[in-house]
N, CA and C atoms as a LAMMPS dump frame, in Angstrom:
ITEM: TIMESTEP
0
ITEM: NUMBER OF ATOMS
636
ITEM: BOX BOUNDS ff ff ff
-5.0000000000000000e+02 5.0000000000000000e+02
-5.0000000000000000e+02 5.0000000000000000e+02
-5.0000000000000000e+02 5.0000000000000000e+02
ITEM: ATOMS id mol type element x y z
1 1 1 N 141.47 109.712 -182.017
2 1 2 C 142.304 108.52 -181.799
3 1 3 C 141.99 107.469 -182.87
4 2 1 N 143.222 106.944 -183.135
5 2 2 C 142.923 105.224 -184.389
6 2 3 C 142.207 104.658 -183.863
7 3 1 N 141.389 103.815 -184.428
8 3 2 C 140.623 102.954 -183.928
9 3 3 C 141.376 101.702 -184.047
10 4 1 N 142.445 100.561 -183.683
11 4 2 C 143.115 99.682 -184.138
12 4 3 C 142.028 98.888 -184.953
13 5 1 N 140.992 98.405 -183.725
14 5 2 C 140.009 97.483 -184.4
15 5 3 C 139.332 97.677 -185.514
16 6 1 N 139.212 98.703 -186.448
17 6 2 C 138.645 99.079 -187.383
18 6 3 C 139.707 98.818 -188.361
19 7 1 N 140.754 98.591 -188.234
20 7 2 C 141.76 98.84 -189.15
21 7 3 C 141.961 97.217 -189.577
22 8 1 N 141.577 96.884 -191.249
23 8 2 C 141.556 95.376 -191.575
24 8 3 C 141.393 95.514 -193.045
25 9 1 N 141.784 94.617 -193.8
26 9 2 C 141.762 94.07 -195.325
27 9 3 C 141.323 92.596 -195.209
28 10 1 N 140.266 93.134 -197.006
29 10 2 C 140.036 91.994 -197.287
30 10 3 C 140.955 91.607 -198.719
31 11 1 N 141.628 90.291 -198.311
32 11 2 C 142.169 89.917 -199.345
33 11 3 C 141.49 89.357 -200.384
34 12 1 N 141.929 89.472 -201.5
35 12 2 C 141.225 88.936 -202.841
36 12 3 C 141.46 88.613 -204.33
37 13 1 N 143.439 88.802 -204.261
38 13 2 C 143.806 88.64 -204.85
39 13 3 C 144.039 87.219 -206.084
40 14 1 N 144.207 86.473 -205.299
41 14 2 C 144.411 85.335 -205.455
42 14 3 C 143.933 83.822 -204.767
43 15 1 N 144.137 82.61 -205.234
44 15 2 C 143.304 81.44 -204.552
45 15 3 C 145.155 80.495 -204.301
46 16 1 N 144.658 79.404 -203.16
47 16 2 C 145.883 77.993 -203.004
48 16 3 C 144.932 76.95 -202.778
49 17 1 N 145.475 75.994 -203.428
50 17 2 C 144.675 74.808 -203.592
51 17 3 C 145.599 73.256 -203.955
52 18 1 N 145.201 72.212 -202.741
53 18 2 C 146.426 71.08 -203.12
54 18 3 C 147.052 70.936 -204.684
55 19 1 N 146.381 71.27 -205.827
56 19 2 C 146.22 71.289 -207.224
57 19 3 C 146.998 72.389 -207.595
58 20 1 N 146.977 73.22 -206.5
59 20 2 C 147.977 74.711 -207.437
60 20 3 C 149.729 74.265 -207.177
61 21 1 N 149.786 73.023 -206.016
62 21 2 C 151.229 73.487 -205.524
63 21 3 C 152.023 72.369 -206.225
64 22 1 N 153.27 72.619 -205.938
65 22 2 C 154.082 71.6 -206.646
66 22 3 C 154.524 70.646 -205.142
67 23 1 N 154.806 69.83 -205.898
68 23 2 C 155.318 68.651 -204.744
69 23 3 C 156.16 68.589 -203.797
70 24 1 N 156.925 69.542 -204.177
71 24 2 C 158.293 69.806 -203.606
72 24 3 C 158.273 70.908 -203.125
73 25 1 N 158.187 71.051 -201.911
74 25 2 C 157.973 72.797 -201.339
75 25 3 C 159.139 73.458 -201.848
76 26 1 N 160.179 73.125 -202.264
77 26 2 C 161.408 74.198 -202.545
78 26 3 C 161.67 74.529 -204.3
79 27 1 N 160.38 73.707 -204.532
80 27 2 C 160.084 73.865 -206.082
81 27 3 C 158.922 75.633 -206.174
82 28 1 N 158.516 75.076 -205.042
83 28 2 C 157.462 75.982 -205.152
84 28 3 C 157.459 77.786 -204.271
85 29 1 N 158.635 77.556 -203.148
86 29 2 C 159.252 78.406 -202.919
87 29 3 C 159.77 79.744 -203.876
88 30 1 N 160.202 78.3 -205.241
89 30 2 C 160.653 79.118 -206.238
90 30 3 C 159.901 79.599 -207.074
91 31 1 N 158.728 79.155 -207.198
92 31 2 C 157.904 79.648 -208.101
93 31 3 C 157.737 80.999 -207.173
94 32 1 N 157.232 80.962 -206.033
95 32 2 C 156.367 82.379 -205.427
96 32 3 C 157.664 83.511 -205.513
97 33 1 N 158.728 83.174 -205.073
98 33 2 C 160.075 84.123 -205.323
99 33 3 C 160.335 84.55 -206.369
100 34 1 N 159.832 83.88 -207.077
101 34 2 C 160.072 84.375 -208.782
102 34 3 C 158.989 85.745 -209.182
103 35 1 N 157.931 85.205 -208.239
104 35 2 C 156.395 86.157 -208.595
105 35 3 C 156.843 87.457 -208.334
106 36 1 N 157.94 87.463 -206.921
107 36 2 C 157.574 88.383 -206.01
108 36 3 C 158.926 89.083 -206.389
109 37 1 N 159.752 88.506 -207.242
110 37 2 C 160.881 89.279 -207.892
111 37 3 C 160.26 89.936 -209.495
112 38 1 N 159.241 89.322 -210.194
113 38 2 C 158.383 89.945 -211.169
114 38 3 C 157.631 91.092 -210.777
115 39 1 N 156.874 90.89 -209.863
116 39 2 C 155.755 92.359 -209.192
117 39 3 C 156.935 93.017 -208.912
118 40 1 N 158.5 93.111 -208.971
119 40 2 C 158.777 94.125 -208.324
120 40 3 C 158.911 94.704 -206.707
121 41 1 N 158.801 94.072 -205.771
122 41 2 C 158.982 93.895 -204.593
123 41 3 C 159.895 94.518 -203.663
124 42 1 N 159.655 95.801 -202.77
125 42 2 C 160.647 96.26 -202.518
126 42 3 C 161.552 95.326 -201.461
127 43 1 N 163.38 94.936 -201.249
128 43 2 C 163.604 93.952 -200.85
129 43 3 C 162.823 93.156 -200.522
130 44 1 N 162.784 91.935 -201.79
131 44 2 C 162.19 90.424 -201.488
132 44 3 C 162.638 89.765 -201.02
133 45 1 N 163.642 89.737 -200.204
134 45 2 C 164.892 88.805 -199.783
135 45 3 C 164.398 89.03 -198.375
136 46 1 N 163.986 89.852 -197.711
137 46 2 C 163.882 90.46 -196.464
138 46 3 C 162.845 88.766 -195.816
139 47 1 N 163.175 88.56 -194.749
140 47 2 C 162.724 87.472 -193.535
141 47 3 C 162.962 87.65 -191.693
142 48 1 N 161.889 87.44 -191.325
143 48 2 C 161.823 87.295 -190.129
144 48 3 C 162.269 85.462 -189.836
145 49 1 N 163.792 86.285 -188.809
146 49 2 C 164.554 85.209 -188.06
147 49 3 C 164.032 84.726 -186.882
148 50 1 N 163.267 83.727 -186.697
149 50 2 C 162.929 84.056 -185.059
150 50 3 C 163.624 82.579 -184.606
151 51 1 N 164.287 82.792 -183.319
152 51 2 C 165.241 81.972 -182.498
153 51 3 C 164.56 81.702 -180.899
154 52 1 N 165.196 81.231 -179.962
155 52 2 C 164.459 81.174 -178.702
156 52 3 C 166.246 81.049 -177.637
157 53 1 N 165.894 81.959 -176.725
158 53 2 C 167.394 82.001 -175.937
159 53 3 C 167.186 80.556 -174.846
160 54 1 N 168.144 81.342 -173.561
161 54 2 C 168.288 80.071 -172.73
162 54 3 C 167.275 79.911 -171.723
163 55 1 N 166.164 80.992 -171.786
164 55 2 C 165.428 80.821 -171.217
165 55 3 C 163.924 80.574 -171.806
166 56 1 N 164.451 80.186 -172.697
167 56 2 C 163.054 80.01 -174.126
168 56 3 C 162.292 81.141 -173.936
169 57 1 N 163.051 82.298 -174.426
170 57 2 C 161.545 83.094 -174.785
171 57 3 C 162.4 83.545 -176.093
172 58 1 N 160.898 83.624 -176.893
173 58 2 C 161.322 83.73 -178.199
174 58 3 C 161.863 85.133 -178.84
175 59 1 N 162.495 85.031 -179.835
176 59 2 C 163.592 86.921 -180.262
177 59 3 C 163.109 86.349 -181.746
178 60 1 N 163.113 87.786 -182.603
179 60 2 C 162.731 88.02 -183.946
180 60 3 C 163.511 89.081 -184.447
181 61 1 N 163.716 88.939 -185.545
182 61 2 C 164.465 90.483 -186.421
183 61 3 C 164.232 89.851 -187.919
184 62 1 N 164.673 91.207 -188.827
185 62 2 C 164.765 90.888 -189.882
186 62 3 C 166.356 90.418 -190.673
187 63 1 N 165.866 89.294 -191.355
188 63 2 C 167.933 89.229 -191.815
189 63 3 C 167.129 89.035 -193.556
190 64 1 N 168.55 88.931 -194.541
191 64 2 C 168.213 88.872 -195.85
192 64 3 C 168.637 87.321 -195.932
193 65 1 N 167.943 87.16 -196.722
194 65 2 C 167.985 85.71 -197.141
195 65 3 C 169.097 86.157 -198.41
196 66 1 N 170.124 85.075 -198.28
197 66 2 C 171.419 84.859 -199.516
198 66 3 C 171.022 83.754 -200.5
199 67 1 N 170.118 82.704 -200.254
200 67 2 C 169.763 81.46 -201.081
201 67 3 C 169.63 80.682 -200.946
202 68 1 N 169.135 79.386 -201.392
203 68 2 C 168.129 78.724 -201.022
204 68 3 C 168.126 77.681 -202.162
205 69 1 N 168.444 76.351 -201.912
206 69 2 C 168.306 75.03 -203.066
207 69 3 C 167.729 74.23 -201.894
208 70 1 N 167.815 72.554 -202.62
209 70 2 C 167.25 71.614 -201.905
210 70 3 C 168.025 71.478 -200.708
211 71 1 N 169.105 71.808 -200.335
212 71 2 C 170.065 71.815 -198.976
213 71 3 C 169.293 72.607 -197.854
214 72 1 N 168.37 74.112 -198.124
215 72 2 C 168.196 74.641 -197.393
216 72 3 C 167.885 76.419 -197.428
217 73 1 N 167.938 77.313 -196.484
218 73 2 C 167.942 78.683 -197.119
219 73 3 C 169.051 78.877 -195.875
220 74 1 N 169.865 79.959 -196.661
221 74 2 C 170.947 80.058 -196.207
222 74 3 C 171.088 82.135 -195.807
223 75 1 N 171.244 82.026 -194.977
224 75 2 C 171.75 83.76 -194.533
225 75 3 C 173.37 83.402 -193.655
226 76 1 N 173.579 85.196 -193.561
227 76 2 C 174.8 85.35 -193.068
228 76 3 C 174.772 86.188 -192.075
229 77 1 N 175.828 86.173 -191.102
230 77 2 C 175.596 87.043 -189.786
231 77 3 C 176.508 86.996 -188.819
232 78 1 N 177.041 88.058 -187.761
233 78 2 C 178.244 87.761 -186.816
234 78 3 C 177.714 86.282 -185.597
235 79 1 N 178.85 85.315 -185.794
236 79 2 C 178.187 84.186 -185.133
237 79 3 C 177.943 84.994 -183.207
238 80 1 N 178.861 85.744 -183.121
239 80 2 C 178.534 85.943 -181.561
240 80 3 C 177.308 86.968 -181.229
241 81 1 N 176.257 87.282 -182.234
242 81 2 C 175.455 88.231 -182.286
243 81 3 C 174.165 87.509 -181.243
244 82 1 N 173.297 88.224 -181.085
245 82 2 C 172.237 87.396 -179.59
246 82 3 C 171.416 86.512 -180.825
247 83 1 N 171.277 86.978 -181.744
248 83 2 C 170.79 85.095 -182.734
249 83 3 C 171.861 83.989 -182.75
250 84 1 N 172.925 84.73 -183.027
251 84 2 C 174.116 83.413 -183.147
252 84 3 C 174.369 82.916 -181.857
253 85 1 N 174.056 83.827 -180.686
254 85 2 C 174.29 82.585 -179.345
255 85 3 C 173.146 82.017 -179.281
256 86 1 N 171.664 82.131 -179.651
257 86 2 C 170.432 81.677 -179.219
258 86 3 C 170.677 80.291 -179.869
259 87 1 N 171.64 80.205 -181.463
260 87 2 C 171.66 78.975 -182.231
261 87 3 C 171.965 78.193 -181.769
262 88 1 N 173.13 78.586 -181.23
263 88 2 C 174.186 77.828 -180.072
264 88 3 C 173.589 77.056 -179.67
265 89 1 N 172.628 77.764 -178.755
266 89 2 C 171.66 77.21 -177.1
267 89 3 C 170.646 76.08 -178.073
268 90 1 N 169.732 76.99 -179.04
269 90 2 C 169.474 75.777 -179.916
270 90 3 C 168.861 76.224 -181.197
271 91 1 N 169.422 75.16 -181.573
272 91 2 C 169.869 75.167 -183.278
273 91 3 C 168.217 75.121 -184.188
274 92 1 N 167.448 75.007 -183.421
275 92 2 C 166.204 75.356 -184.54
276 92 3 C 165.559 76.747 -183.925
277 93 1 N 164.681 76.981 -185.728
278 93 2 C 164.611 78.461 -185.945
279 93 3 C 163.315 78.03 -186.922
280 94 1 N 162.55 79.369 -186.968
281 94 2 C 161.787 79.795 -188.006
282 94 3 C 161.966 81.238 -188.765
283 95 1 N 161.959 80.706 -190.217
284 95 2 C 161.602 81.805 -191.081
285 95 3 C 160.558 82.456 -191.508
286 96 1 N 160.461 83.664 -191.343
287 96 2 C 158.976 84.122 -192.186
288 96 3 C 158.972 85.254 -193.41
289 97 1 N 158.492 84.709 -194.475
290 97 2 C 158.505 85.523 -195.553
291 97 3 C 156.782 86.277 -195.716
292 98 1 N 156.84 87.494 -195.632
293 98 2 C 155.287 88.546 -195.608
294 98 3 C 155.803 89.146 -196.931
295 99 1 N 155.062 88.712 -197.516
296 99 2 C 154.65 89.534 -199.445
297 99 3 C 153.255 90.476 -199.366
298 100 1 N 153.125 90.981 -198.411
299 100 2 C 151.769 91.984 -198.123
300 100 3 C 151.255 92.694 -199.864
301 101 1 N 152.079 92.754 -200.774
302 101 2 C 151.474 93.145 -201.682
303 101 3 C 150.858 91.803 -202.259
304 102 1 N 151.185 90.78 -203.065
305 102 2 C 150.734 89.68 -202.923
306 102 3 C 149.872 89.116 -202.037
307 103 1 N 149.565 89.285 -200.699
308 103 2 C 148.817 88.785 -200.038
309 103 3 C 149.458 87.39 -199.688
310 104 1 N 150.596 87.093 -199.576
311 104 2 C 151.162 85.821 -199.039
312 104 3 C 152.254 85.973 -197.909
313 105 1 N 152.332 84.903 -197.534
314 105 2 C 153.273 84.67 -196.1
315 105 3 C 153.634 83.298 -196.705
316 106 1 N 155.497 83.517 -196.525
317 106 2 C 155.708 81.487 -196.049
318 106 3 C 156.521 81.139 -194.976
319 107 1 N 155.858 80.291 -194.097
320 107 2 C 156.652 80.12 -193.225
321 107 3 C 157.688 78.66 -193.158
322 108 1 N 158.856 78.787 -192.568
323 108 2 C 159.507 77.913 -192.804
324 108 3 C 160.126 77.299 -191.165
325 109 1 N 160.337 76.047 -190.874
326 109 2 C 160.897 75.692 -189.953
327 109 3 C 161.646 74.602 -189.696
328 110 1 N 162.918 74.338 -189.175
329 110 2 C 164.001 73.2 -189.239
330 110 3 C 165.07 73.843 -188.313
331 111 1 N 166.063 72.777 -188.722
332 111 2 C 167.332 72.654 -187.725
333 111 3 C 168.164 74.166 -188.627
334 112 1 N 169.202 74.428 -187.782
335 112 2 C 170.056 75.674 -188.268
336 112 3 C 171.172 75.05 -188.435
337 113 1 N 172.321 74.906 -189.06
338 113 2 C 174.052 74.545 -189.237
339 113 3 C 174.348 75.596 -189.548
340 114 1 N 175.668 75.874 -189.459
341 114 2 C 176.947 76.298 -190.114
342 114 3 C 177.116 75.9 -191.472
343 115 1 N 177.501 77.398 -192.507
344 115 2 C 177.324 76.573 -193.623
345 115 3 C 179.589 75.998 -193.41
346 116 1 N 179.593 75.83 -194.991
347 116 2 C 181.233 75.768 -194.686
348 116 3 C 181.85 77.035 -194.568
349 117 1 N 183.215 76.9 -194.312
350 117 2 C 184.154 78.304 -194.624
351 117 3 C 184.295 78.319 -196.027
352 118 1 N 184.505 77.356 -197.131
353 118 2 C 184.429 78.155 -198.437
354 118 3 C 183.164 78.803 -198.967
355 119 1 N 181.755 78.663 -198.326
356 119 2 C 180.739 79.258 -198.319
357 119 3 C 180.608 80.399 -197.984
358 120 1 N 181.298 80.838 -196.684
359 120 2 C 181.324 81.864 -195.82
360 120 3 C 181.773 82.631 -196.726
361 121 1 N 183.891 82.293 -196.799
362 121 2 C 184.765 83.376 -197.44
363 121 3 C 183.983 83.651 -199.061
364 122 1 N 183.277 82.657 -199.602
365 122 2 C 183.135 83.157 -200.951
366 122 3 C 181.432 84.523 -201.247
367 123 1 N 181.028 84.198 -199.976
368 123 2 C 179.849 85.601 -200.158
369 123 3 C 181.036 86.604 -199.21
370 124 1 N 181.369 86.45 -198.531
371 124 2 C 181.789 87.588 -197.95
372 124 3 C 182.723 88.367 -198.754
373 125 1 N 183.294 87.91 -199.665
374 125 2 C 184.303 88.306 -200.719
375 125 3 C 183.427 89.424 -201.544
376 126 1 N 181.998 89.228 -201.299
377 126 2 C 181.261 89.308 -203.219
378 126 3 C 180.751 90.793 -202.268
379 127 1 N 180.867 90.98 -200.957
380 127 2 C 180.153 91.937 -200.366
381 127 3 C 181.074 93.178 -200.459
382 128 1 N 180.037 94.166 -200.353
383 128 2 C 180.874 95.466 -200.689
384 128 3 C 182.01 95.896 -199.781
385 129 1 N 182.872 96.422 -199.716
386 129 2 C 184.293 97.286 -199.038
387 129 3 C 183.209 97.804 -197.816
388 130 1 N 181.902 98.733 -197.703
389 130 2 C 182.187 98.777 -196.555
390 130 3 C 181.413 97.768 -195.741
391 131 1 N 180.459 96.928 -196.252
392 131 2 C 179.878 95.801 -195.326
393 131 3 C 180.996 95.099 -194.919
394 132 1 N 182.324 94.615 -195.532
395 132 2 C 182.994 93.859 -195.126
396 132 3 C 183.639 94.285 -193.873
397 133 1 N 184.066 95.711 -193.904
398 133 2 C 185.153 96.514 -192.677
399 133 3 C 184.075 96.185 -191.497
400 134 1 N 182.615 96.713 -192.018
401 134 2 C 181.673 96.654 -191.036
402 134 3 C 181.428 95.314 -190.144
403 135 1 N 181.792 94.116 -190.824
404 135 2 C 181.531 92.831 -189.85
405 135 3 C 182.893 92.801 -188.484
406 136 1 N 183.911 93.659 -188.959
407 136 2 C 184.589 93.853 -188.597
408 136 3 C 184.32 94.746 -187.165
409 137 1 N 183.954 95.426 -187.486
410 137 2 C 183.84 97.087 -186.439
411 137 3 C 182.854 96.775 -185.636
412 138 1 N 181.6 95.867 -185.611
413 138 2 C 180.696 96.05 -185.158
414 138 3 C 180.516 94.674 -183.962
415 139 1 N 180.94 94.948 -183.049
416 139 2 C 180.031 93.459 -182.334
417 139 3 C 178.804 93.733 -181.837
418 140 1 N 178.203 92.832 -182.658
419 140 2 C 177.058 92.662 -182.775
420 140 3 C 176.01 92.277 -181.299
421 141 1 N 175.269 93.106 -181.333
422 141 2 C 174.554 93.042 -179.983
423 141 3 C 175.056 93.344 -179.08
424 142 1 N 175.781 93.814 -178.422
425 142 2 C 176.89 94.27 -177.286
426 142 3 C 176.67 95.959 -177.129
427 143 1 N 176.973 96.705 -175.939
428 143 2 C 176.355 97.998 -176.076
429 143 3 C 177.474 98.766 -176.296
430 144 1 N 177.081 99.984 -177.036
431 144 2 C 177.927 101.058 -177.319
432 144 3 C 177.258 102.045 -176.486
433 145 1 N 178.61 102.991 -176.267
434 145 2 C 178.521 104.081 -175.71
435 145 3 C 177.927 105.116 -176.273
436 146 1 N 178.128 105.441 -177.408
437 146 2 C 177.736 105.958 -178.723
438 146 3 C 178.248 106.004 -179.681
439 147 1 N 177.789 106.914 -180.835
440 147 2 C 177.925 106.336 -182.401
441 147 3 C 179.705 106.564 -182.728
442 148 1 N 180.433 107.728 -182.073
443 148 2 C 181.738 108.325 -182.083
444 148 3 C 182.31 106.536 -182.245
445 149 1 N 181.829 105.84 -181.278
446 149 2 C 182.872 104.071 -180.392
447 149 3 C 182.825 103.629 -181.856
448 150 1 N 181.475 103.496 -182.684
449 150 2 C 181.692 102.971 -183.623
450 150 3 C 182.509 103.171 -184.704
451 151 1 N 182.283 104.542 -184.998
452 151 2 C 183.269 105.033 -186.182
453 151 3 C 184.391 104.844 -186.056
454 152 1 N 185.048 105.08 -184.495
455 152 2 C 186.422 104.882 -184.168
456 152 3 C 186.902 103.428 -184.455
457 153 1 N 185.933 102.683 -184.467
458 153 2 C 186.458 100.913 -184.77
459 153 3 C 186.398 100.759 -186.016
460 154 1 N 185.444 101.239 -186.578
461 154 2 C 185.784 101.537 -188.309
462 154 3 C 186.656 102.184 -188.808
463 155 1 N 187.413 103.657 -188.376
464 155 2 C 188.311 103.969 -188.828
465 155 3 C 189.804 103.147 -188.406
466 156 1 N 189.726 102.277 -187.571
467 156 2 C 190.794 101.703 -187.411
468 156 3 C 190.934 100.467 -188.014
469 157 1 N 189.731 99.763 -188.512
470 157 2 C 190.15 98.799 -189.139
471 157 3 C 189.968 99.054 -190.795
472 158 1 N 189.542 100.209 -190.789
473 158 2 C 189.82 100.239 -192.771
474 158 3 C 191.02 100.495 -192.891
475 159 1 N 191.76 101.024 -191.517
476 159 2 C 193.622 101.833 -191.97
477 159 3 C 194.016 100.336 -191.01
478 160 1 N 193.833 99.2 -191.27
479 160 2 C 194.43 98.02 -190.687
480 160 3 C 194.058 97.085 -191.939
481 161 1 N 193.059 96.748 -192.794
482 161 2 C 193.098 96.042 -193.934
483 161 3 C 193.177 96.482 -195.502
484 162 1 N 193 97.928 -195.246
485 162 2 C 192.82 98.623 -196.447
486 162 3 C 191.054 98.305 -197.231
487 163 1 N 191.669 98.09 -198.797
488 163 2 C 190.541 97.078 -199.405
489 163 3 C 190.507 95.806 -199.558
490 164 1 N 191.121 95.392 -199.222
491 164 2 C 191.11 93.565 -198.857
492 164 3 C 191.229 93.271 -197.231
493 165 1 N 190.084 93.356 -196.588
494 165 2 C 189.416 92.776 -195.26
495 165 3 C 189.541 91.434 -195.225
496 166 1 N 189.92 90.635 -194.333
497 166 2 C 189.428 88.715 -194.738
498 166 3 C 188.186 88.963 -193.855
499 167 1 N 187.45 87.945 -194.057
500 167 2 C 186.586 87.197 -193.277
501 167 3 C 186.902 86.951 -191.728
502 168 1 N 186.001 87.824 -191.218
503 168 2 C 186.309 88.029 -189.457
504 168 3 C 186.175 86.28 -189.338
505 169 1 N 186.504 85.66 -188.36
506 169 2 C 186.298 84.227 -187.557
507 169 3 C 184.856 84.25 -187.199
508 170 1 N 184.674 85.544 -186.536
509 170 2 C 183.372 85.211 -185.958
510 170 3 C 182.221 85.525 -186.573
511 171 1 N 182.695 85.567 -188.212
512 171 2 C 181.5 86.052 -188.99
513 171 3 C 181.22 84.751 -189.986
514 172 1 N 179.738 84.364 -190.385
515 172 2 C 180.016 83.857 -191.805
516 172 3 C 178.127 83.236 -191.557
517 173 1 N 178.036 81.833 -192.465
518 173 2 C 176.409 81.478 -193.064
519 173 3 C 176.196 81.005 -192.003
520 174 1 N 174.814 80.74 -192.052
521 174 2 C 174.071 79.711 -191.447
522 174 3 C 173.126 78.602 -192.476
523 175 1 N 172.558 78.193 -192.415
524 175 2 C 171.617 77.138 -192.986
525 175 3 C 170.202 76.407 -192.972
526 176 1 N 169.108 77.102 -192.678
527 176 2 C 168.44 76.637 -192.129
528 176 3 C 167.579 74.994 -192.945
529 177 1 N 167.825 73.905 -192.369
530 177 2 C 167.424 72.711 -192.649
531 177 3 C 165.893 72.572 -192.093
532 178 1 N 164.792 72.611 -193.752
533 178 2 C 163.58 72.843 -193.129
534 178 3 C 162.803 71.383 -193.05
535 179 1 N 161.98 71.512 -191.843
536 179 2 C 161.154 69.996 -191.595
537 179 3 C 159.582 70.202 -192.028
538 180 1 N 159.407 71.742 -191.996
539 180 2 C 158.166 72.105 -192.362
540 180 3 C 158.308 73.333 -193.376
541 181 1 N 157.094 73.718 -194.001
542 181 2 C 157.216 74.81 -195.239
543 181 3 C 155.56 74.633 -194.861
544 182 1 N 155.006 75.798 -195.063
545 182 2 C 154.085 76.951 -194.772
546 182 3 C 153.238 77.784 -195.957
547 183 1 N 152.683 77.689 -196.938
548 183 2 C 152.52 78.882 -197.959
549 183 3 C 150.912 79.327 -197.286
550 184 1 N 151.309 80.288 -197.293
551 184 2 C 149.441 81.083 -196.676
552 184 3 C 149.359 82.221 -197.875
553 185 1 N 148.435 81.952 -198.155
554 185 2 C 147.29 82.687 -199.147
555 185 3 C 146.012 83.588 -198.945
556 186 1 N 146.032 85.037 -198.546
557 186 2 C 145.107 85.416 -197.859
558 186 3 C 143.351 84.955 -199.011
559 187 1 N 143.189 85.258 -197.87
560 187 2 C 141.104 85.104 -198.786
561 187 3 C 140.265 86.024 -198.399
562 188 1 N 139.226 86.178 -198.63
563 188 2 C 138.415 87.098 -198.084
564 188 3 C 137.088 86.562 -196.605
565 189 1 N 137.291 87.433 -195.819
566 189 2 C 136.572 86.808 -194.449
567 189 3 C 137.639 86.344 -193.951
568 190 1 N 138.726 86.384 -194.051
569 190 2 C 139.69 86.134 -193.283
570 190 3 C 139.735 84.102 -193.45
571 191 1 N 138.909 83.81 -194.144
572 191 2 C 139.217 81.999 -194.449
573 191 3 C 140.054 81.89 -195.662
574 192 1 N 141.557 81.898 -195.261
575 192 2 C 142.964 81.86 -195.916
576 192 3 C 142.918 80.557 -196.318
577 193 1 N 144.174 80.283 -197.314
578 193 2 C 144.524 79.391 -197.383
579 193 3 C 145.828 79.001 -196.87
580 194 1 N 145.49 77.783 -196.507
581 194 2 C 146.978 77.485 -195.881
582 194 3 C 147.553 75.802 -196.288
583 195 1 N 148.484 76.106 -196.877
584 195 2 C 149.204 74.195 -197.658
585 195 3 C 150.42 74.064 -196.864
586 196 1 N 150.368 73.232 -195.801
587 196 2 C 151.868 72.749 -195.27
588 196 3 C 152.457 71.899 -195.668
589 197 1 N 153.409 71.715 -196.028
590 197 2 C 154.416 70.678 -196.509
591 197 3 C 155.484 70.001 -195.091
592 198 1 N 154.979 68.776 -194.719
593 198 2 C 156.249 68.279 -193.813
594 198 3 C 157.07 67.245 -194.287
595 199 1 N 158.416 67.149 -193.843
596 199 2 C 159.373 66.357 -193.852
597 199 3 C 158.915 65.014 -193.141
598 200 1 N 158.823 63.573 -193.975
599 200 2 C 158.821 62.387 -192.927
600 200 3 C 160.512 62.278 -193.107
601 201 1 N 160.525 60.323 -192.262
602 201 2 C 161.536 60.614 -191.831
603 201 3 C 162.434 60.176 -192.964
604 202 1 N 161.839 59.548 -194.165
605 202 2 C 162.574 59.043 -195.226
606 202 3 C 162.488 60.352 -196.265
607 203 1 N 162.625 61.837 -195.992
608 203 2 C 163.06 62.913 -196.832
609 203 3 C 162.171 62.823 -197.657
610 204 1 N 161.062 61.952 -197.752
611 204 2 C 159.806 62.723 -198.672
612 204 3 C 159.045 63.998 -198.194
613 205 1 N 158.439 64.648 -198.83
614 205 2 C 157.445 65.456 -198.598
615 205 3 C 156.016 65.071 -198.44
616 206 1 N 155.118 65.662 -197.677
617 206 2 C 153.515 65.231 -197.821
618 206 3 C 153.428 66.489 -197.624
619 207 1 N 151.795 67.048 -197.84
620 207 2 C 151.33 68.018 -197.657
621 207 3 C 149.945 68.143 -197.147
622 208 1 N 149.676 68.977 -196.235
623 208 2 C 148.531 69.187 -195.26
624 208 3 C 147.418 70.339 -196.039
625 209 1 N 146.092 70.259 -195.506
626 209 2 C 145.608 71.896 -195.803
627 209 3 C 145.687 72.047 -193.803
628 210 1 N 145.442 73.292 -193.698
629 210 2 C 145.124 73.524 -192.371
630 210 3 C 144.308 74.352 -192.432
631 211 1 N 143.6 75.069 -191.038
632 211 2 C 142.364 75.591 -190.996
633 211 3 C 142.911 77.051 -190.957
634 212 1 N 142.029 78.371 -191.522
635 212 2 C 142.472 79.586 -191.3
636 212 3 C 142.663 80.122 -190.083
């Protein structure tokens, strides 16, 4: 049998230090995204969504991150899916980015919006023929009978739009508006580093260390 408890790394790659970061957590976002698109990274885009329903207990999955400026980081997704009603119920969320080759994590947390509809229609345009049929065919989170239900909703709506699908209604961005930013830096002995960046209420940044 595994032993779970035996099973551990020591990190040692790298150091974080108030002196290493930039001022602006979304400056510095970009720096580590940049690293982790240099090493080569298999999907770097990949993030843990985590939401909380109506009975506050918390739900997680993975979604791809689409992008990210001083507005926010932005993904896409069917709004009636069990994240898009949890938003509903309520609109803040955390992101988590794990670079396990790097040895980093960032976590992110704020309010969620709607991005616009020319936001929506203009990634959904850029997405391939069959992701698009697919936002289509699929309601999201809802149970199927089996895989036959699905295909059958796919074959009926590729012979209903052809190759020009629009933008389902109930599909398109979100936004997440962050109040906090997170960069963790593993270490060895397990005493990480950790630099938080929070939002006051006049849209500056400050930044914390916290304990491992």
């Amino acid at each position: 049998m595994i032993s779970l408890a035996n099973l551990r790394k020591n990190y040692t790659l790298s150091t974080l230090s108030e002196d290493d970061v930039d001022a602006d957590p979304i400056k510095q976002f970009k720096c580590w995204f940049e690293q982790v698109l240099h090493a080569g990274l298999p999907e770097p885009n990949t993030m843990t969504l985590s939401t909380v329903d109506e009975r506050d207990r918390p739900n997680s999955r993975i979604v791809l991150i689409k992008g990210f400026d001083v507005q926010g980081f932005t993904f896409f997704t069917n709004y009636q899916s069990r994240k898009g009603r949890e938003l509903a119920h309520n609109p803040y969320a955390t992101l988590l980015f794990y670079w396990i080759e790097l040895e980093r994590q960032v976590r992110i947390g704020g309010r969620v919006n709607k991005t616009t509809d020319i936001e929506s229609d203009n990634y959904f345009a850029s997405r391939p023929i069959g992701s698009r049929i697919g936002a289509w065919a699929s309601d999201q989170s809802t149970t199927l009978h089996n895989r036959g239900e699905l295909e059958a909703r796919t074959k009926h709506f590729m012979a209903q739009f052809g190759n020009n699908p629009p933008r389902p209604p109930h599909w398109g961005g979100y936004r997440l508006v962050p109040d906090m930013i997170e960069f963790w830096q593993g270490r060895s002995s397990r005493l990480h580093d950790r630099i938080q960046y929070l939002r006051d209420l006049d849209n500056t940044w400050r930044t914390i260390r916290l304990s491992p």
